[in-house]
VEXDREN-2710 file (C-alpha; in Angstrom, 1 decimal):
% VEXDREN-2710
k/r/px/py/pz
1/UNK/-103.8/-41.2/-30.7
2/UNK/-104.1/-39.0/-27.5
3/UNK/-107.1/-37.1/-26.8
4/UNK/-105.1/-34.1/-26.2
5/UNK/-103.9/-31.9/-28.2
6/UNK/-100.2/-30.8/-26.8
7/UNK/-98.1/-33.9/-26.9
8/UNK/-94.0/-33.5/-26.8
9/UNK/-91.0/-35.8/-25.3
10/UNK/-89.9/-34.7/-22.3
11/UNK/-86.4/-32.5/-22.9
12/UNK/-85.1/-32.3/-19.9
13/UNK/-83.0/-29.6/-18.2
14/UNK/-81.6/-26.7/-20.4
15/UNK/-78.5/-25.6/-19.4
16/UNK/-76.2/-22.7/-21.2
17/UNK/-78.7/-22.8/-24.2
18/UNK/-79.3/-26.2/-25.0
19/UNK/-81.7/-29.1/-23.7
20/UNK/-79.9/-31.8/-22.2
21/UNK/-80.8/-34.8/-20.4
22/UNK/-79.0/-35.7/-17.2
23/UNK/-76.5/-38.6/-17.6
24/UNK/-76.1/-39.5/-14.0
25/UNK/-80.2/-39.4/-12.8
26/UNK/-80.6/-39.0/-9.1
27/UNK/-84.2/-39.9/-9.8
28/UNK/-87.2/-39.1/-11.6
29/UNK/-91.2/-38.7/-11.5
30/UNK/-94.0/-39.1/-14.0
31/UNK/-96.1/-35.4/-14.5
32/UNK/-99.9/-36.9/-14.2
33/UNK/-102.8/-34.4/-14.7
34/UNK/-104.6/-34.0/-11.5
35/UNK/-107.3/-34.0/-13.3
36/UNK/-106.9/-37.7/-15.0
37/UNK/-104.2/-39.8/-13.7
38/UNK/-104.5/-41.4/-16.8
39/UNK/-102.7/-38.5/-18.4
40/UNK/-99.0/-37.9/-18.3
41/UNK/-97.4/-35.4/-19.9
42/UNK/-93.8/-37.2/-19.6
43/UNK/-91.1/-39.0/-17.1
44/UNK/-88.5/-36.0/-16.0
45/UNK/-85.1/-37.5/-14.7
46/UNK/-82.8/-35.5/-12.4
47/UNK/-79.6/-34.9/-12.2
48/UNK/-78.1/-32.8/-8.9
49/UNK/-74.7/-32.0/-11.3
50/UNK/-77.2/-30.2/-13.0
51/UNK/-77.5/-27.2/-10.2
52/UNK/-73.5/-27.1/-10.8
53/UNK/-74.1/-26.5/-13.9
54/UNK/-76.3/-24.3/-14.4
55/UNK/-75.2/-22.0/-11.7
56/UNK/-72.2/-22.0/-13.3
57/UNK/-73.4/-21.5/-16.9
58/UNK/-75.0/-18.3/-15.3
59/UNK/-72.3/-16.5/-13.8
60/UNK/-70.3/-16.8/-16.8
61/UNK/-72.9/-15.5/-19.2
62/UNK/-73.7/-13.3/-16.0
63/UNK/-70.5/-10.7/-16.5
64/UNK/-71.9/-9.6/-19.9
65/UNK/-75.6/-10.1/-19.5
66/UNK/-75.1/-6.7/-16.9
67/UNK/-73.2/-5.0/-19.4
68/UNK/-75.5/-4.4/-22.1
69/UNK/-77.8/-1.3/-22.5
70/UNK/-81.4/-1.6/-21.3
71/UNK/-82.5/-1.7/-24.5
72/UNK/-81.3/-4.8/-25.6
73/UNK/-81.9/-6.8/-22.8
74/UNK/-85.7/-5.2/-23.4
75/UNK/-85.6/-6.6/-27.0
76/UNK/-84.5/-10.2/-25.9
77/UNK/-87.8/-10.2/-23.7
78/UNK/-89.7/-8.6/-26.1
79/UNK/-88.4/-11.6/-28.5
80/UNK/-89.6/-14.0/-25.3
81/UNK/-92.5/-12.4/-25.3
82/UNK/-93.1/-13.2/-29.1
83/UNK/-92.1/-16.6/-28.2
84/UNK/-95.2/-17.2/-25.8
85/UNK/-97.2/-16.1/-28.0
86/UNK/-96.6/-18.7/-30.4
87/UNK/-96.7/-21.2/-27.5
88/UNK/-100.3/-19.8/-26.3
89/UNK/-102.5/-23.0/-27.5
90/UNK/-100.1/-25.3/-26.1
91/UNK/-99.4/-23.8/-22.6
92/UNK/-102.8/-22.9/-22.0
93/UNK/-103.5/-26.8/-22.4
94/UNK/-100.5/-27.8/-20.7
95/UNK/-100.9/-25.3/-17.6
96/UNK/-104.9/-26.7/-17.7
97/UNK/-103.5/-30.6/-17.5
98/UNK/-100.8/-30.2/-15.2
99/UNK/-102.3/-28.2/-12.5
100/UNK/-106.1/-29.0/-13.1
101/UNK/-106.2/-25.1/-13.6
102/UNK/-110.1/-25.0/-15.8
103/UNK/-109.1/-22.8/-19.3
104/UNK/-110.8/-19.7/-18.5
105/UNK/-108.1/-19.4/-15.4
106/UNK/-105.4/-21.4/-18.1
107/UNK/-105.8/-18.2/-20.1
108/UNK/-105.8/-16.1/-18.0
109/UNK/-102.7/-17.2/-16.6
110/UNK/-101.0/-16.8/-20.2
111/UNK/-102.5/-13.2/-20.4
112/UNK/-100.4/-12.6/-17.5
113/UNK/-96.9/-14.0/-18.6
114/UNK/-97.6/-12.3/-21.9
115/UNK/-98.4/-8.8/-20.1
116/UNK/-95.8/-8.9/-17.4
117/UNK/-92.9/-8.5/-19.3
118/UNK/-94.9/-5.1/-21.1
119/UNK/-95.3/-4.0/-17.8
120/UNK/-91.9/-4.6/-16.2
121/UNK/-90.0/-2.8/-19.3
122/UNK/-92.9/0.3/-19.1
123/UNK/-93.7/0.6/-15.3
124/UNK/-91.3/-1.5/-13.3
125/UNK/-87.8/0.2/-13.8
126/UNK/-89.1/3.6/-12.6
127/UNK/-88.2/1.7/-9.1
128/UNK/-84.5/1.1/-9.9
129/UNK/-84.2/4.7/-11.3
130/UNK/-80.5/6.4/-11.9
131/UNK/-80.7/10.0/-10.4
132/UNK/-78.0/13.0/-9.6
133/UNK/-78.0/15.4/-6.6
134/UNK/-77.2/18.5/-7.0
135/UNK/-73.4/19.2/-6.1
136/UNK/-73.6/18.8/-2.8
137/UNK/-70.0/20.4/-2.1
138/UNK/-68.2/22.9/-4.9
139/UNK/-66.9/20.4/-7.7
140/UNK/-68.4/17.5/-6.0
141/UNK/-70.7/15.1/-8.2
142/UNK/-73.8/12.8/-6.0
143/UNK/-75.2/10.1/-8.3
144/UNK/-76.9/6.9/-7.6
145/UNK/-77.1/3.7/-9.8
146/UNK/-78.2/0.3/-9.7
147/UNK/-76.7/-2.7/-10.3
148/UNK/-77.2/-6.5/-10.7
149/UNK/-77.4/-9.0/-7.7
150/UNK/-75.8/-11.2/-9.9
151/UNK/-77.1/-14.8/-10.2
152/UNK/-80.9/-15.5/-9.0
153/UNK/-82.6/-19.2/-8.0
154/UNK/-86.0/-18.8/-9.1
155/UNK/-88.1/-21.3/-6.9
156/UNK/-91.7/-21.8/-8.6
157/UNK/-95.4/-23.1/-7.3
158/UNK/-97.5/-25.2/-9.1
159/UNK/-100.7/-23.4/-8.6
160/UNK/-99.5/-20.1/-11.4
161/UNK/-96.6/-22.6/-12.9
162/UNK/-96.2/-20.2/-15.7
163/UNK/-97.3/-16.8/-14.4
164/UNK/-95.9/-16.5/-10.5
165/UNK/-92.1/-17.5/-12.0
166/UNK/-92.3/-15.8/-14.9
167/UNK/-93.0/-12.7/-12.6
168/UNK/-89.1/-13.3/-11.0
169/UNK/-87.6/-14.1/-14.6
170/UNK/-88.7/-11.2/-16.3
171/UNK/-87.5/-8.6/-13.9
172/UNK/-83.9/-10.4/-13.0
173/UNK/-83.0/-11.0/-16.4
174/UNK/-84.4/-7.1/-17.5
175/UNK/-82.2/-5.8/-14.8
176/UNK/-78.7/-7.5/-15.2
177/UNK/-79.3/-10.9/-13.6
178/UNK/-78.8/-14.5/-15.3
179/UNK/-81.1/-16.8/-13.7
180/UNK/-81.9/-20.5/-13.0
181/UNK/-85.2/-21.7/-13.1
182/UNK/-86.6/-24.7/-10.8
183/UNK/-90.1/-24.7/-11.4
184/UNK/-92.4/-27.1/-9.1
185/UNK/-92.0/-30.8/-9.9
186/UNK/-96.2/-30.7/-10.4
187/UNK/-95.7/-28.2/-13.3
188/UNK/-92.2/-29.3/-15.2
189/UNK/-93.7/-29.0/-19.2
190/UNK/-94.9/-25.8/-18.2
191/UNK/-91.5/-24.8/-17.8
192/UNK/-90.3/-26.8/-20.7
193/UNK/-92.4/-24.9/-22.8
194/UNK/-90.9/-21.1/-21.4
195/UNK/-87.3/-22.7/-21.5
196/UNK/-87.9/-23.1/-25.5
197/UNK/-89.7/-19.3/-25.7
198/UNK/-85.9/-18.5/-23.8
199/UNK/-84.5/-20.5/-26.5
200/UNK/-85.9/-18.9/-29.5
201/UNK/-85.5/-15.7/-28.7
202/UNK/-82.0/-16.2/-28.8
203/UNK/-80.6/-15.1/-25.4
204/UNK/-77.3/-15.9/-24.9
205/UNK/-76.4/-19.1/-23.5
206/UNK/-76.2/-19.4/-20.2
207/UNK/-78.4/-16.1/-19.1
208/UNK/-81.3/-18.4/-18.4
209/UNK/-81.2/-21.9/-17.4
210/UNK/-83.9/-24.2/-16.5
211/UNK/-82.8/-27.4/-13.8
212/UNK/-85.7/-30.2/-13.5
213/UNK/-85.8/-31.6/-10.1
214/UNK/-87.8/-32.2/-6.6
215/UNK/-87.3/-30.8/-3.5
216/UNK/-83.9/-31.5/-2.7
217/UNK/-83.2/-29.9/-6.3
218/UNK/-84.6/-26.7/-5.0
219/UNK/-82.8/-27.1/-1.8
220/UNK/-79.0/-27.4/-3.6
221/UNK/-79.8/-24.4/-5.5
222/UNK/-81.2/-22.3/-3.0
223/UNK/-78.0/-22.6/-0.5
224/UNK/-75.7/-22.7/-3.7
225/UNK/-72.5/-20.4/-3.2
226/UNK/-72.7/-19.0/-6.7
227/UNK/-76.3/-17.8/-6.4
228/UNK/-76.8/-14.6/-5.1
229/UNK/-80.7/-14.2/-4.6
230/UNK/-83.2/-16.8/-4.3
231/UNK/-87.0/-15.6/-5.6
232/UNK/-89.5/-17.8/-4.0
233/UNK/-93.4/-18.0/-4.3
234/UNK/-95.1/-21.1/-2.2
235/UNK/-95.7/-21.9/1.2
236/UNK/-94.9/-20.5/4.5
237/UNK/-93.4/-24.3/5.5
238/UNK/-91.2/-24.3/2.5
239/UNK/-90.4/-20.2/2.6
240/UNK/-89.4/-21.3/6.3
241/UNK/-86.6/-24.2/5.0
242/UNK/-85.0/-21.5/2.5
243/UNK/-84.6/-19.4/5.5
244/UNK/-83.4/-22.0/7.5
245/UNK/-80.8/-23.5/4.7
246/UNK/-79.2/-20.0/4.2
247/UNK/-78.9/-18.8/7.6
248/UNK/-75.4/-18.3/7.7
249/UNK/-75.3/-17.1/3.9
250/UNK/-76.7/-13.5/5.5
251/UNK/-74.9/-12.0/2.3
252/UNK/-77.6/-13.7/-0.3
253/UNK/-80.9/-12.3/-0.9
254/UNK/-84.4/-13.7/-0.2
255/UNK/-87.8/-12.8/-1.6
256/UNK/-90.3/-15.0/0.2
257/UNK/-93.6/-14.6/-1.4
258/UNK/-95.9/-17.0/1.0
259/UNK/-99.1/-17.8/2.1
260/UNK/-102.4/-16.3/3.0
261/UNK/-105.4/-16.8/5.4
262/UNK/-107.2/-13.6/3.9
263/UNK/-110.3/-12.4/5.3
264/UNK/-113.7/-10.6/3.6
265/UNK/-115.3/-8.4/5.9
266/UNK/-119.1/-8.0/4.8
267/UNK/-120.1/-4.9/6.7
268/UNK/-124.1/-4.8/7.7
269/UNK/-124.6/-2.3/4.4
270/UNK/-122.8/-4.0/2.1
271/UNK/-124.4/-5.4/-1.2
272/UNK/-125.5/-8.7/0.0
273/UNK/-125.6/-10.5/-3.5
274/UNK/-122.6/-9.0/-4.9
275/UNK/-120.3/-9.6/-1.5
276/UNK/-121.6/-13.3/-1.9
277/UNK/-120.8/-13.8/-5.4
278/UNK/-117.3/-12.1/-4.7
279/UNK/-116.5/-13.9/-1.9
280/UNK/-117.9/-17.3/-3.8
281/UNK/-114.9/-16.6/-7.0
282/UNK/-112.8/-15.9/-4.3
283/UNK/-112.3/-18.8/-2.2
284/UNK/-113.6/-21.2/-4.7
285/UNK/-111.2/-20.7/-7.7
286/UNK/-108.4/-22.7/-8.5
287/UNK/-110.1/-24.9/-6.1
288/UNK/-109.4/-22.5/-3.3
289/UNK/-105.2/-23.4/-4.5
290/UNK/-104.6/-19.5/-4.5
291/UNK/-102.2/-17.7/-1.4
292/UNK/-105.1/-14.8/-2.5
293/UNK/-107.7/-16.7/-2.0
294/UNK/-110.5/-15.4/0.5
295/UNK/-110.4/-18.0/3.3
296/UNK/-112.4/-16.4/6.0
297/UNK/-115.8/-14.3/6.0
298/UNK/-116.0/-11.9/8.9
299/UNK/-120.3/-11.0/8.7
300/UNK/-122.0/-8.7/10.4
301/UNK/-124.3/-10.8/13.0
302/UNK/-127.2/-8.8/11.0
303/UNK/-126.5/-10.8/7.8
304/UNK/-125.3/-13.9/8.8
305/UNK/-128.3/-16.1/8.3
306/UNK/-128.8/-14.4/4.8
307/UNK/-124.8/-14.6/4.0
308/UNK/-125.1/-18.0/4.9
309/UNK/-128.1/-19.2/2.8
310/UNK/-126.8/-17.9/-0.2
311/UNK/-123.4/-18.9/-0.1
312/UNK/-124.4/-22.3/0.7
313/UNK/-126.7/-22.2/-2.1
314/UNK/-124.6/-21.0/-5.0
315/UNK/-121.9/-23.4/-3.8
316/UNK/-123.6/-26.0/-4.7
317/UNK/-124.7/-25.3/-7.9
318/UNK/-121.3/-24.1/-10.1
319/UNK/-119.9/-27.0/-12.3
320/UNK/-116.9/-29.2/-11.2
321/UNK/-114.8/-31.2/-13.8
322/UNK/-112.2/-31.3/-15.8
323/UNK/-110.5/-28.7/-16.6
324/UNK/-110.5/-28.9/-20.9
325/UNK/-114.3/-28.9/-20.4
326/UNK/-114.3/-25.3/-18.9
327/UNK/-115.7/-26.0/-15.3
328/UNK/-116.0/-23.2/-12.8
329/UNK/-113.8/-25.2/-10.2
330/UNK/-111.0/-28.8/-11.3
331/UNK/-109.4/-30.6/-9.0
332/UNK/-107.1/-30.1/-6.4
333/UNK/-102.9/-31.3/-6.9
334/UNK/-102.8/-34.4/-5.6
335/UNK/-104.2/-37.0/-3.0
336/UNK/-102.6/-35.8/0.1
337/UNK/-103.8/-32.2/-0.8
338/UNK/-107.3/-34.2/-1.0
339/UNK/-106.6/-35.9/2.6
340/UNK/-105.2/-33.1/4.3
341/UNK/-108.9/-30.6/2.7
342/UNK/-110.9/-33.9/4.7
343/UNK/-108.6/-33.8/7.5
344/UNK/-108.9/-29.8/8.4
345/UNK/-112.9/-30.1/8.2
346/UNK/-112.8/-32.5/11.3
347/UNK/-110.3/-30.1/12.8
348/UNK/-113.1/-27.2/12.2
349/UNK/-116.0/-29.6/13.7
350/UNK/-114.2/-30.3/16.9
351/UNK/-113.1/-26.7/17.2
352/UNK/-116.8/-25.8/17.5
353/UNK/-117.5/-25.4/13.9
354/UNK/-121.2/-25.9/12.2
355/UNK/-120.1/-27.6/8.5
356/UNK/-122.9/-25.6/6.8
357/UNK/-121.8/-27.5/3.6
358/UNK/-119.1/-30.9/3.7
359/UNK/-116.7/-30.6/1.7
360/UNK/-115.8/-34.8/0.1
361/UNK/-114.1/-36.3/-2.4
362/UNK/-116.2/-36.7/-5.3
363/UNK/-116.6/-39.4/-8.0
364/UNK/-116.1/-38.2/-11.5
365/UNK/-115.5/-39.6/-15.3
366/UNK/-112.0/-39.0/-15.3
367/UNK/-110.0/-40.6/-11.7
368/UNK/-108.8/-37.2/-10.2
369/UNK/-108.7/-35.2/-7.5
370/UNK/-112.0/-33.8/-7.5
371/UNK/-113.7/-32.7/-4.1
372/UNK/-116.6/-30.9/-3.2
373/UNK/-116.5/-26.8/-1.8
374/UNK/-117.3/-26.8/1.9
375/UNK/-118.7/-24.1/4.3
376/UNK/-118.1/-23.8/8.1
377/UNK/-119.8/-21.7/10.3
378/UNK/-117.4/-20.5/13.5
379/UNK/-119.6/-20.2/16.5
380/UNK/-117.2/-19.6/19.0
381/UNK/-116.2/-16.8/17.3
382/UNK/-114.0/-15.0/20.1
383/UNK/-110.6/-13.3/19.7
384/UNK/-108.9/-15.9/21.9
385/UNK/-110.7/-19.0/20.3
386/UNK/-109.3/-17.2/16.9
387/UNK/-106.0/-17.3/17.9
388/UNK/-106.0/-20.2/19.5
389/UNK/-107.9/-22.4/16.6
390/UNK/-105.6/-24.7/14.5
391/UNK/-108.5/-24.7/11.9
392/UNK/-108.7/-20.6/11.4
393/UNK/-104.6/-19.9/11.9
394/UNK/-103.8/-22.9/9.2
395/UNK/-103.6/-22.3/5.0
396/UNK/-105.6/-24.9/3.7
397/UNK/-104.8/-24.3/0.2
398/UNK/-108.4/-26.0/-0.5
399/UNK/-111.9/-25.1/-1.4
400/UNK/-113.2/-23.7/1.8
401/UNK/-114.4/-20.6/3.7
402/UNK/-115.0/-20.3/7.4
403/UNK/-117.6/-17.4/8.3
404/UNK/-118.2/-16.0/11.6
405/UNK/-120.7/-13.0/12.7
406/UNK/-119.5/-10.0/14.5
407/UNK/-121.2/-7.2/16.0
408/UNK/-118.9/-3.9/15.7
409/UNK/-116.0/-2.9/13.2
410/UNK/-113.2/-2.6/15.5
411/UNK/-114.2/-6.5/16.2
412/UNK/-114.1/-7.6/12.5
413/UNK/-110.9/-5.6/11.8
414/UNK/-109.4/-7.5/15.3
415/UNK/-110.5/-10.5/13.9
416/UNK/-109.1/-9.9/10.3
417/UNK/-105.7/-9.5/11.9
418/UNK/-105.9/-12.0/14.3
419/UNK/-104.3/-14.9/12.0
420/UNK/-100.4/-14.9/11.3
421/UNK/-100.5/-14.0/7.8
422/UNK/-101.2/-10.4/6.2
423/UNK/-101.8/-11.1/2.7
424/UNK/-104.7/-9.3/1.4
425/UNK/-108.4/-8.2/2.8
426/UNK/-111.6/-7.1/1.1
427/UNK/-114.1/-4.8/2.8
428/UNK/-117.8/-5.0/1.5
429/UNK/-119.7/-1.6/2.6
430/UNK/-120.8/1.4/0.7
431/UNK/-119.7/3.6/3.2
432/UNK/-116.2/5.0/2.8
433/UNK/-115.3/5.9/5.8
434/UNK/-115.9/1.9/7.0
435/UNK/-113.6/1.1/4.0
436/UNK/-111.0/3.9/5.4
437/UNK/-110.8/2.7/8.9
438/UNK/-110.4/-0.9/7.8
439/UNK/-107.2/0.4/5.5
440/UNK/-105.8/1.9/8.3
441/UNK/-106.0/-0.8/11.3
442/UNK/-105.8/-4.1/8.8
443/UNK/-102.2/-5.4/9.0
444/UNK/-102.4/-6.8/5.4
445/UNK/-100.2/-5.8/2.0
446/UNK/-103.2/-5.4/0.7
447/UNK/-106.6/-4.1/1.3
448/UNK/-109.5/-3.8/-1.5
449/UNK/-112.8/-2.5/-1.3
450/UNK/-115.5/-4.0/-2.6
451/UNK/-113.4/-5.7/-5.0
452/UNK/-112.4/-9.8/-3.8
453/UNK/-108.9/-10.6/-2.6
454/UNK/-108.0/-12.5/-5.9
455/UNK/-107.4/-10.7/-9.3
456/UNK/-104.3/-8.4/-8.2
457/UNK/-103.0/-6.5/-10.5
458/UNK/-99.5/-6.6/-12.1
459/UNK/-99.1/-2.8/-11.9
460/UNK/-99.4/-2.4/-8.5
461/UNK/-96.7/-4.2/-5.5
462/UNK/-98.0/-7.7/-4.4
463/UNK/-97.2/-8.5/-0.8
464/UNK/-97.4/-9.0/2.7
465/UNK/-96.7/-9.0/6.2
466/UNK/-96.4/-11.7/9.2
467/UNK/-96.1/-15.0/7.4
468/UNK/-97.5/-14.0/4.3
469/UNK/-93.7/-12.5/3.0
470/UNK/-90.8/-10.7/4.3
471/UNK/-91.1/-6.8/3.0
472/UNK/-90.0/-7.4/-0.9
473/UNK/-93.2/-7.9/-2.4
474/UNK/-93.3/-9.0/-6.3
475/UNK/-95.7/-7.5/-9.3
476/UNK/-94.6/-4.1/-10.3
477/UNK/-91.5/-3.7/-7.7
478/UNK/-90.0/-6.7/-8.3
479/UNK/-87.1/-4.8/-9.9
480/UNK/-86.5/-3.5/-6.2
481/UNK/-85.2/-7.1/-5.6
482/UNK/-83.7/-7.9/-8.7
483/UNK/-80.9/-4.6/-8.3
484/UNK/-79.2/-2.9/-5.5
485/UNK/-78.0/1.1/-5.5
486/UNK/-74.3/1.9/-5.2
487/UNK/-73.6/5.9/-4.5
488/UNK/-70.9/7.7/-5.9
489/UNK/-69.1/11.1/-5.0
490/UNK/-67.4/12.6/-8.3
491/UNK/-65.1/15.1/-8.3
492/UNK/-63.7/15.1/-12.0
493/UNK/-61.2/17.6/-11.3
494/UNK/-59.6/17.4/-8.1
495/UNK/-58.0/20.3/-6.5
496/UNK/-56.7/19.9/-3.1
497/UNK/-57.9/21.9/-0.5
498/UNK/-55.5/22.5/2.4
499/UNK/-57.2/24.7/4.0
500/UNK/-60.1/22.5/4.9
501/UNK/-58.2/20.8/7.4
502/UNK/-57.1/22.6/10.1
503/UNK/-53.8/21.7/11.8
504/UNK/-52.8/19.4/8.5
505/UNK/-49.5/21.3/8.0
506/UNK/-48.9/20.2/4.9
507/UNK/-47.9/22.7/2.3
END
């Protein structure tokens, strides 16, 4: 008997609305909890005749999907959404096991699924909007409408398996698209378990499809001739190769939602206590496995001793463990994500870096890939050792913040930008007007005040600039993606007018 709860065979891909398991297997992996490699959730085969497939299956279904009023396309999600719900217990479990993902975040993730699709049927479609001009000539009608890409790849992470992809899916299919779904090979019964909420609400077959794979899955579908869009949340590295792979297919669209190194600037008025604890959520949840997470502390010199003291000291007091017990903080994905954490702290120390706290591997009751939080203090803190530092320009994707002191505003906001992502920034400070000059020189998508850079919210755009995304960001405009606006001029009855054109002749 397992100790878990949630335990299902393994159904493989599901492909115009039924769960089939590849016949000629190019390979396949064993889904192990981070948390306990003593824990699989099931062997997934793959098959690449399965992109064919399914990218077939949704262009077919495709042509009518478009076709049908709003309203029904609503009521199908609506039925999806009814379909999660039932699922709650058991993706909550599964998204905790697979990722390492403690419940309160599990839950939180589900919230989200559940509440996107409310949002994108109430908020979203405002941005794809149908609207008429006034005649612009005598007779002459000016309208705009939206229509379908077509086919979109949806490319998923492992660190929101359920949430970030369910943010793509929900939008594409409420706009006109069909859709084919490769979620991260760290998180497949995540997916499993939306393909059946598909399922049950009865879509028709072939408008989504789920394909099982590893990378070179995701890398057939994304350059696929029938796909028309490819929706991508992940890394910079990876967001790069999708670029790359469809150079020359300039026609197909691509929503790159990458990484972050996001800075908290803790202004010399700030509330000391609360930036700290803010800043600790920040760059500590999800094991730091967030592209929101706050990865950089930009001080004033004033509070840097204090700053220091008291992050140091609360980061070694939350609970780390597994994630069905509830800790603050689980593991991280998987050993090399564990060697690469080690790796980047001797980067930091020969940079020049203090390691105020050492971030290790640490020894639990279930074999997983638990490691300690760890603190590094930048003392050569200069613009041009900033930009020059592999440590400070590099997303760790781990459980660790770098802090450094500065002395004026226009030298933290210099140093917030000086990194090659633009994700998202907090500003700590009761003044306004510090908060106001930050918003207007930090190059970021987003920029909160005295609010952490995690916890965005899904009725507002999520995005940014440099090699955080490229311009289409997701959350509430992600219909902006998902459809594209053809113009019309209408005359419904013509009457020529000769006399508009002079020297026509023609009588």
């Amino acid at each position: 008997m397992s100790q878990y709860s949630f335990d299902q065979p393994v159904l493989g891909d599901y492909i115009k609305g039924r769960f089939l398991r590849p016949t000629e297997i190019n390979g396949e992996w064993v889904s192990r909890s981070p948390a306990d490699k003593n824990d699989e959730l099931g062997t997934f085969t793959y098959s690449y005749m399965s992109v064919d497939a399914a990218v077939a299956a949704a262009r077919e279904a495709g042509a009518g999907w478009r076709k049908r009023p709003f309203q029904e396309r609503a009521a199908f999600l609506k039925k999806y959404q009814d379909g999660l719900r039932k699922r709650e217990a058991a993706l909550v479990e599964v998204i905790a096991r697979e990722v390492g993902k403690p419940l309160w975040e599990a839950r939180g993730e589900f919230a989200s699924m559940v509440n996107k699709i409310d949002i994108t049927i109430n908020e979203s479609m405002r941005f794809v909007a149908d609207f008429e001009l006034p005649a612009l000539q005598h007779g002459v009608r000016a309208a705009c409408r939206h229509k379908p890409l077509g086919v979109m790849a949806v490319i998923g992470p492992f660190n929101f398996p359920g949430h970030l992809p369910n943010g793509h899916i929900v939008p594409a299919l409420l706009t006109g698209n069909a859709v084919v779904f490769k979620p991260s090979e760290k998180s497949p019964m995540t997916a499993q378990l939306m393909a059946e909420a598909f399922h049950e609400a009865g879509f028709p077959e072939g408008v989504f499809n789920l394909v099982q794979g590893e990378r070179e899955t995701g890398r057939r579908l994304c350059v696929h001739e029938g796909v028309d869009g490819v929706l991508f949340t992940g890394s910079y590295e990876v967001g790069t190769r999708i670029k790359q792979d469809t150079l020359l297919q300039h026609w197909k669209l691509l929503a790159l939602e990458m990484g972050g190194k996001n800075p908290a600037i803790i202004w010399k008025d700030a509330d000391l206590e609360y930036a700290t604890l803010e800043t600790l959520i920040a760059g500590f949840a999800s094991a730091g496995q967030r592209c929101s997470a706050t990865s950089r502390v930009i001080v004033h010199r004033s509070l840097l001793e204090r700053f220091l003291e008291r992050i140091h000291e609360r980061a070694k007091a939350f609970k780390i463990g597994h994630p069905l017990e509830n800790p603050f903080m689980g593991p991280l994905i998987d050993e090399s994500a564990v060697d690469r954490y080690m790796k980047f702290q001797g980067i930091a120390s020969r940079e020049g870096c203090e390691l105020v706290m050492r971030g290790k591997a640490l020894e639990m009751k279930n074999s997983g890939n638990y490691v300690a939080p760890s603190i590094c203090w930048v003392q050569k803190a200069s613009l041009e050792n900033t930009r020059k530092s592999v440590y400070q320009q590099s997303e760790l994707f781990a459980p660790n913040l770098a802090v450094l002191a500065v002395d004026e505003l226009d030298e933290a906001i210099g140093q917030a930008n000086a990194t090659q992502y633009g994700l998202v920034a907090s500003v700590f400070s009761k003044d306004r007007a510090v908060y106001e000059k930050c918003w207007d020189d930090l190059q970021m998508g987003l920029v909160n005040w005295n609010r952490s850079t995690i916890g965005a919210s899904s009725s507002l755009p999520f995005g940014g600039l440099k090699k955080s995304g490229n311009h289409f960001p997701t959350a509430v405009t992600s219909t902006q993606y998902c459809a594209y606006p053809v113009s019309s001029m209408e005359i419904a009855e013509p009457k020529p007018d000769f006399a508009a054109y002079p020297g026509l002749n023609w009588e």
